[in-house]
Each structure stands twice: as structure tokens, then as C-alpha cells.
TORLUM-392075 format. One record per residue: residue number from 1; residue in three letters; y, z, x of N, C-alpha, C in turn. Coordinates in nm, 3 decimals, m for minus. Each point is the difference from the previous one (the first is absolute). Example, Ala and Ser with C-alpha at 12.3 -4.5 7.8 and 13.67 -1.06 7.14 Angstrom:
{rec 1 "ALA" {m0.569 0.780 1.319} {0.119 0.000 m0.089} {0.120 0.000 0.090}} {rec 2 "SER" {0.105 m0.072 m0.035} {0.119 0.006 0.082} {0.109 0.073 m0.077}} 
***
This chain:
{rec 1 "UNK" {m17.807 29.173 15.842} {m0.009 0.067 m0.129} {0.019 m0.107 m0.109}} {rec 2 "UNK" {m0.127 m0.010 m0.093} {0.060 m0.074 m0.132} {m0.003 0.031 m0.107}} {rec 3 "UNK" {0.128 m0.034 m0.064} {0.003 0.029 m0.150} {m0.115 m0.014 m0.054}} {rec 4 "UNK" {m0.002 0.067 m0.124} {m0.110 0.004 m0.099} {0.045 m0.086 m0.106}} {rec 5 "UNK" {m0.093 m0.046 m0.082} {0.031 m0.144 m0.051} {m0.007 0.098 m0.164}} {rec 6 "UNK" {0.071 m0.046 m0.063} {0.044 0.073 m0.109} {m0.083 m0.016 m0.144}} {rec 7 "UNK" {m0.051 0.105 m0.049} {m0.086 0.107 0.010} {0.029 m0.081 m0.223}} {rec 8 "UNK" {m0.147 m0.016 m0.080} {0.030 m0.023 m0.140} {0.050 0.127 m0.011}} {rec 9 "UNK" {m0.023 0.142 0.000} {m0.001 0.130 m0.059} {0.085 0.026 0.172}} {rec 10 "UNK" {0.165 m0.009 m0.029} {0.040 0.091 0.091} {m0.002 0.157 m0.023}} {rec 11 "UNK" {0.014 0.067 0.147} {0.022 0.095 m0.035} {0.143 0.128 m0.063}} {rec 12 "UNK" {m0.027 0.040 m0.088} {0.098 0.106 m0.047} {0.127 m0.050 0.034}} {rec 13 "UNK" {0.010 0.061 0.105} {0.093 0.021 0.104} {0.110 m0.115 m0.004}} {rec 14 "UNK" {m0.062 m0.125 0.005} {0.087 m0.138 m0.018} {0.094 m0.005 m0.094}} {rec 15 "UNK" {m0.072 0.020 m0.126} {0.097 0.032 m0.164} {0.104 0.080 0.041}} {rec 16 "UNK" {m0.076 0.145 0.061} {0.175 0.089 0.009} {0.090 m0.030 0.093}} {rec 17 "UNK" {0.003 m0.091 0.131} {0.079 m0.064 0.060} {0.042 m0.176 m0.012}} {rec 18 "UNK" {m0.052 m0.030 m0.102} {0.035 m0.105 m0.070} {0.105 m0.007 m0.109}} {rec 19 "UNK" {m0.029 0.156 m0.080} {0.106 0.059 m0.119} {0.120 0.000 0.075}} {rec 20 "UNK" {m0.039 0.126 0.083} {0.138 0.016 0.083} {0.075 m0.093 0.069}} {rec 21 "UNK" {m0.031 m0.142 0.056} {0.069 m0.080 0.071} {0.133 m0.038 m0.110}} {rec 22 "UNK" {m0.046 0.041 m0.120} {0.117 m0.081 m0.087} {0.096 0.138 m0.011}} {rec 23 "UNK" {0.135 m0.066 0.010} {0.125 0.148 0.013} {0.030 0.101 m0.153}} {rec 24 "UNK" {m0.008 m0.136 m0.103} {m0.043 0.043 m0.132} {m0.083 0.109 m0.037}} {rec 25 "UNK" {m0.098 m0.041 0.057} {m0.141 0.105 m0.035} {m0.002 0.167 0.122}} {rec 26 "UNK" {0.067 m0.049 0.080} {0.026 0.085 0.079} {0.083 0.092 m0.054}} {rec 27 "UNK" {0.125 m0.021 m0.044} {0.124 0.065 m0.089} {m0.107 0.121 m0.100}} {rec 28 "UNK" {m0.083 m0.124 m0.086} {m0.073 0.102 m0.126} {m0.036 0.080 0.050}} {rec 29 "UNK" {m0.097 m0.006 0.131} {m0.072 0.117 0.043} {0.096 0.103 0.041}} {rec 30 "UNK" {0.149 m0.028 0.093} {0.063 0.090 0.054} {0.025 0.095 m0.163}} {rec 31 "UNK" {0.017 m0.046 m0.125} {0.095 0.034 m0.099} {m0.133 0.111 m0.051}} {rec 32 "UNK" {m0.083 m0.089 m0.019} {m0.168 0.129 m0.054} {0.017 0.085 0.091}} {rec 33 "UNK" {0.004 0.018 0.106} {m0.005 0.137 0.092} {0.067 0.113 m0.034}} {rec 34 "UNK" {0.124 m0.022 m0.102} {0.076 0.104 m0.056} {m0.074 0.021 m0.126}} {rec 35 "UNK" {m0.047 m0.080 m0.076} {m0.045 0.043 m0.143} {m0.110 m0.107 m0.048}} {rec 36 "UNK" {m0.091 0.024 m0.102} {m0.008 m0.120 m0.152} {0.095 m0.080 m0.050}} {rec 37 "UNK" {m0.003 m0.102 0.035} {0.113 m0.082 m0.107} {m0.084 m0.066 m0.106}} {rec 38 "UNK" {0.069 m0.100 m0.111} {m0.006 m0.045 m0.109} {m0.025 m0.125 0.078}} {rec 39 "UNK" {m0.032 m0.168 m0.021} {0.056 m0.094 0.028} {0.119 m0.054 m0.008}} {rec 40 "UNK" {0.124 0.091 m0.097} {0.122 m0.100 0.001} {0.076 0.068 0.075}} {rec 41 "UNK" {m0.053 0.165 0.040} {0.064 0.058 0.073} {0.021 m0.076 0.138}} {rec 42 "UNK" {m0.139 m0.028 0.033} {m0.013 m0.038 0.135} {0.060 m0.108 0.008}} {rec 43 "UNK" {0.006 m0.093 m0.076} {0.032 m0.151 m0.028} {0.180 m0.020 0.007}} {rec 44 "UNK" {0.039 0.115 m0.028} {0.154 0.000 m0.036} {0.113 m0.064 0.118}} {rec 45 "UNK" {m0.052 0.060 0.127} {0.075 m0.016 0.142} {m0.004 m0.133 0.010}} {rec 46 "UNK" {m0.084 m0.072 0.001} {m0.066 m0.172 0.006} {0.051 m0.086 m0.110}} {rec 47 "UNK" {0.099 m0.071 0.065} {0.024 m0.147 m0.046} {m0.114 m0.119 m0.086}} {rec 48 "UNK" {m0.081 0.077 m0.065} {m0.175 m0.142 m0.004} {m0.028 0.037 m0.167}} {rec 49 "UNK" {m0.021 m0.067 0.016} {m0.108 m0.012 m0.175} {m0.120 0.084 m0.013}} {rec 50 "UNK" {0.013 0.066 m0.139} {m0.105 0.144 0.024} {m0.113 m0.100 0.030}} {rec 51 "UNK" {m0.067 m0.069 m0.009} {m0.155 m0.066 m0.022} {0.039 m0.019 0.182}} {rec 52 "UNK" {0.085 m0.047 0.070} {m0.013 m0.040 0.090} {0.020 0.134 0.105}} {rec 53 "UNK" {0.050 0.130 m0.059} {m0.061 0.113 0.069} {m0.084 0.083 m0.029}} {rec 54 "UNK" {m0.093 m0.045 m0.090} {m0.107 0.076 m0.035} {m0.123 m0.083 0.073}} {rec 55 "UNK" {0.042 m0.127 0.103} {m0.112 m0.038 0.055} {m0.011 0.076 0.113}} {rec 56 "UNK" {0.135 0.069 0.049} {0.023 0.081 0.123} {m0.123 0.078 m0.042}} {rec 57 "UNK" {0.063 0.103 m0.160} {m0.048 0.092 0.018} {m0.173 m0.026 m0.039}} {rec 58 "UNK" {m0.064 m0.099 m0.014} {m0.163 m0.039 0.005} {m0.064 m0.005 0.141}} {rec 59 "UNK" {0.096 m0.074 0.085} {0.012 m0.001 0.156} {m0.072 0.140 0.061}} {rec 60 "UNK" {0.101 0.094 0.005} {m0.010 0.161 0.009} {m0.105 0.059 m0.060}} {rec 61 "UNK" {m0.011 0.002 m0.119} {m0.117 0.045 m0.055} {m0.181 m0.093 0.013}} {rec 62 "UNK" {0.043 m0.096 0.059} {m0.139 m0.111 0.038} {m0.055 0.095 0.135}} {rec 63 "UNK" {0.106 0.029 0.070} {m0.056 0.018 0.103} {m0.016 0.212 0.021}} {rec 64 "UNK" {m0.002 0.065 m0.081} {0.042 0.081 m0.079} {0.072 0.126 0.069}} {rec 65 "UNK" {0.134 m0.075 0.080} {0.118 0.076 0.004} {0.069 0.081 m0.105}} {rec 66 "UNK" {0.007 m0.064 m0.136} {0.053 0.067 m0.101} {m0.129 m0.012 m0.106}} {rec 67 "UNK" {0.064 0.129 m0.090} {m0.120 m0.048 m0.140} {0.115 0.050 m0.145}} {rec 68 "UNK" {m0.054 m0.053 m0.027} {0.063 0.025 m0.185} {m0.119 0.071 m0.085}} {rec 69 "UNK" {0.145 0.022 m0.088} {m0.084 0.071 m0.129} {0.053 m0.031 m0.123}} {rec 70 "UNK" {0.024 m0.036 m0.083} {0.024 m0.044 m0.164} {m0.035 0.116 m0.138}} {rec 71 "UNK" {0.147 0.038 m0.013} {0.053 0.088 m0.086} {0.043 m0.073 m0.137}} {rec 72 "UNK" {m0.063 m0.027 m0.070} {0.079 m0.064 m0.135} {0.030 m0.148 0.036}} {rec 73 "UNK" {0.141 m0.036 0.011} {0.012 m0.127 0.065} {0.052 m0.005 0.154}} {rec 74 "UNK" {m0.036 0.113 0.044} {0.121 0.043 0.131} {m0.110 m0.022 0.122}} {rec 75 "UNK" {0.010 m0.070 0.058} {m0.091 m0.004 0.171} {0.082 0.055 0.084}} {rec 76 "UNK" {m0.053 0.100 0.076} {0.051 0.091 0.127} {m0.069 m0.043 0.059}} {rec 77 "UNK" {0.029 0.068 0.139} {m0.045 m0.080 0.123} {0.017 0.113 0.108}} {rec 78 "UNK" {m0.113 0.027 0.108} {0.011 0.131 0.081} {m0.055 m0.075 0.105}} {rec 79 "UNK" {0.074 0.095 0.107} {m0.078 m0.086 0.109} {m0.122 0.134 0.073}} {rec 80 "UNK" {m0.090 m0.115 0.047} {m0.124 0.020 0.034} {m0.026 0.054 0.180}} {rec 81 "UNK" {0.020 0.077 0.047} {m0.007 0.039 0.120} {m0.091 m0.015 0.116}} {rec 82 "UNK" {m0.112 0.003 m0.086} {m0.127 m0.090 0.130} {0.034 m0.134 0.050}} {rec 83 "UNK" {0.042 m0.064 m0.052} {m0.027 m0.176 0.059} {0.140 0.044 0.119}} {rec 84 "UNK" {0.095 0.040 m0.045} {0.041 0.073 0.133} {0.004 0.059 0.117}} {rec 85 "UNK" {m0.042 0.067 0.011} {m0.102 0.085 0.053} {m0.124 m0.079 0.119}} {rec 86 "UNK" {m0.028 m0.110 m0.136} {m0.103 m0.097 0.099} {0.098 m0.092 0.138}} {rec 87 "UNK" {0.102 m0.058 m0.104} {0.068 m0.070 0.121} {0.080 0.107 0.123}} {rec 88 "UNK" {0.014 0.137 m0.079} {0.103 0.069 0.136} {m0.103 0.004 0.103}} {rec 89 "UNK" {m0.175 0.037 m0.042} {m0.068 0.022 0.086} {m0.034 m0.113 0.086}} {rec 90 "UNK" {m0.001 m0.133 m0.085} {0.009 m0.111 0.121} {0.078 m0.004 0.100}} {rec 91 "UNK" {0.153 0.003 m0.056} {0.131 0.010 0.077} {m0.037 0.078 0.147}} {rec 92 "UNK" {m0.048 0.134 m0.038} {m0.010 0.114 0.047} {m0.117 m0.040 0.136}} {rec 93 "UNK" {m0.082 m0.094 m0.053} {m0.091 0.023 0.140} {0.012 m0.173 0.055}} {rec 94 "UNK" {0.076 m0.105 m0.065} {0.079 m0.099 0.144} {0.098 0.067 0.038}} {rec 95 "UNK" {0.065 0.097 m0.059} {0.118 0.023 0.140} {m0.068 0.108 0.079}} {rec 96 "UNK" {m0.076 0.024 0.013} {m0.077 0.153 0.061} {m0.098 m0.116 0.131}} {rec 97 "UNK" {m0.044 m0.124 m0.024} {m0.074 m0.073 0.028} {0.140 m0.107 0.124}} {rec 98 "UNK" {0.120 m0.047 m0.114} {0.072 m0.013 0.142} {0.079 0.107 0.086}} {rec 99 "UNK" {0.020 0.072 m0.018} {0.013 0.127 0.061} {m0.088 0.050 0.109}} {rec 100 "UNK" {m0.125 m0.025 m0.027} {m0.077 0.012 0.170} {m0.005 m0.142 0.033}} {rec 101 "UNK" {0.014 m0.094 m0.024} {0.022 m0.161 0.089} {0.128 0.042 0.037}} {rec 102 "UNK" {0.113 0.020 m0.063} {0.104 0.032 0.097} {m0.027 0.105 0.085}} {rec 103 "UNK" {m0.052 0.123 m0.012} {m0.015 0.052 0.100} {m0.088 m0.019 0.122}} {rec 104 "UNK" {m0.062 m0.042 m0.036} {m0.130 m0.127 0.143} {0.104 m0.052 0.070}} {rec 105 "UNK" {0.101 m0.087 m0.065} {0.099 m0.095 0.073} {0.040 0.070 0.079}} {rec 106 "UNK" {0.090 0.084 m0.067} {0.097 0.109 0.092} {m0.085 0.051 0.118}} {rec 107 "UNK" {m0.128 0.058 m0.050} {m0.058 0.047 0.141} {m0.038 m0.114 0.093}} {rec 108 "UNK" {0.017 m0.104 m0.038} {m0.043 m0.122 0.109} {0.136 m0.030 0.067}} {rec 109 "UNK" {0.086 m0.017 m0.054} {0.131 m0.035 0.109} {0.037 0.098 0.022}} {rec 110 "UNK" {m0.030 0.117 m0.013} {0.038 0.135 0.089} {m0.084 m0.030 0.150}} {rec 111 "UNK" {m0.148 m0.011 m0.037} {m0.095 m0.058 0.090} {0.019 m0.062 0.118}} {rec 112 "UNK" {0.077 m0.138 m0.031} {0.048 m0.103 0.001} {0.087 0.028 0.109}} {rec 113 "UNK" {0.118 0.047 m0.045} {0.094 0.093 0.126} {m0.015 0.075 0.042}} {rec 114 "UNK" {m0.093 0.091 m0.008} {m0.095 0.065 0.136} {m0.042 m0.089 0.081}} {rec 115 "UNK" {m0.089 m0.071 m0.045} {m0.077 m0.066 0.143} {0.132 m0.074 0.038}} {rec 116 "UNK" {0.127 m0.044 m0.042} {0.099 m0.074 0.070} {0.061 0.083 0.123}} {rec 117 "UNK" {0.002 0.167 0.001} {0.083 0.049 0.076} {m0.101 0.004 0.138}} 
***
């Protein structure tokens, strides 16, 4: 089996498990799941410089986990449920995929100690 050699236009999918590898950006998303926040709302928990968490929040919205909207001077921020969705469904069919390789195994050394007895 060989890797695929990496791609000018990855797909989707990369961005939203690229966002998520960082624990930061992970946090925002856990925190959007309850509501809309503001940026300083979101920003408040985090130790960082607003400019230096508003690249988080460009991160998220690049790959379009979250999206904003602009009220006067106020940016909110909601999170976006498809790009989710895309990765659970990845998630969803490698473990479904090792799940019958483990079960092949299992039926082979069951096999295995049959023909031993």
C-alpha cells in the first residue's frame, strides 16, 4: 500500500483535522457547542494576545468549522456542524473498516486452534 503524495488542493477533510489537532482550537469548538460567542468571550479562558487568538479563530473558520457574523463592532462566532459530521463520518467508516480486519484475525486464530486440536 502507498501513500498518496500530497495533493496542491487537499481535501476538506484535512483542514478539519488539522484545526482540531491543536487543543486551543479544540477548546473553541468544545465552548461553540453550547452557544455564539463574541471573540473576547471566547478569547477570555486563554492566556494569548487577542491577534494571536483570532488566528485560531481564522484557522476554524478557513476550514469552515466555525463562521462569524459582524454586528456593529462585535464578531460572533457559531459553530458550523457539517465539517463535523464529515470527519465523524470518516472516523465512522476506519473503525467499521478495522473492525472487520480484526474480526478476519479473530476468525483466523480461532481457525488456527481448530486445526491444532
Amino acid at each position: 500500500m502507498s501513500l498518496q503524495a500530497v495533493s496542491p488542493n487537499p481535501p476538506p477533510i484535512d483542514g478539519i483535522f488539522r484545526a482540531l489537532a491543536d487543543p486551543t482550537r479544540r477548546r473553541v469548538v468544545e465552548r461553540l457547542n453550547r452557544s455564539p460567542a463574541s471573540v473576547s468571550e471566547l478569547a477570555e479562558p486563554f492566556g494569548m494576545t487577542l491577534p494571536s487568538f483570532v488566528e485560531h479563530l481564522k484557522v476554524l473558520e478557513g476550514c469552515g468549522l466555525v463562521q462569524s457574523q459582524k454586528s456593529g463592532r462585535v464578531r460572533t462566532y457559531s459553530l458550523s456542524p457539517e465539517p463535523l459530521k464529515l470527519a465523524e463520518n470518516w472516523l465512522a467508516e476506519q473503525r467499521a473498516l478495522w473492525e472487520r480486519r480484526l474480526d478476519q484475525f479473530d476468525a483466523y486464530v480461532m481457525s488456527l486452534k481448530e486445526s491444532e486440536k
